[in-house]
N, C-alpha and C positions, 0 to 999 in steps of 0.2 A: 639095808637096801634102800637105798637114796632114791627119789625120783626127780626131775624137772619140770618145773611150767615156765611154758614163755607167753609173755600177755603182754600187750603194748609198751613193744620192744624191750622188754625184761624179760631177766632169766633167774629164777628162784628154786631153789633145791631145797626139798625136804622128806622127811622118812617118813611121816605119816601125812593121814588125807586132813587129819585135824586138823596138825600146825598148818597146812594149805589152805585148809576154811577159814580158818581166825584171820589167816594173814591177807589171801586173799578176796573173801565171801561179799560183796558188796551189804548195805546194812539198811533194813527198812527207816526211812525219812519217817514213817508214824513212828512205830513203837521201837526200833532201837535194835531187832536181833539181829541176827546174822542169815539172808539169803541161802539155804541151800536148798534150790528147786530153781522152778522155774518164777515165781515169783510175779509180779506187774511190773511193766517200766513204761513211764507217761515222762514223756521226751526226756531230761538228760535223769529224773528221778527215781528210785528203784522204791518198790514195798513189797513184805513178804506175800501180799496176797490182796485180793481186790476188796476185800473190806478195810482195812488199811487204807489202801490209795483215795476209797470214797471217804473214810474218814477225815483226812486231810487238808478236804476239799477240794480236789478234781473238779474241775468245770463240768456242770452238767450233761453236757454235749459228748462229753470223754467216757465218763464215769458209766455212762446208759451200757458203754460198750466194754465194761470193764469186768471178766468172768476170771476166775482161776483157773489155771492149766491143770490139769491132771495130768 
């Protein structure tokens, strides 16, 4: 039972949500896994979480306002 995602004009079919995560999961710039939540994203940069992001070094100014989604 195949499904489709289409994301910045592509079209990728796959049977499970896995191969979808691998293939398409954006990846935290700190530590390296793979996004699946909601994550932080400070202008084009994604991290799995705002410890992460402040890790990084986020501009102070940014960072103050940086919480995890639940």
């Amino acid at each position: 039972m195949a499904f489709e995602v289409r994301t910045q004009g592509g079209t990728h079919v796959f049977d499970s949500f896995e191969c979808a995560i691998h293939r398409l999961a954006p990846i935290c710039e700190h530590c390296g896994c793979k996004i699946v939540g909601h994550g932080v994203q400070v202008g084009p940069r994604f991290y799995c979480c705002a410890h992460c992001a402040q890790a990084s070094g986020v501009q102070p100014g940014v960072s103050e306002r940086l919480v995890d989604r639940v």
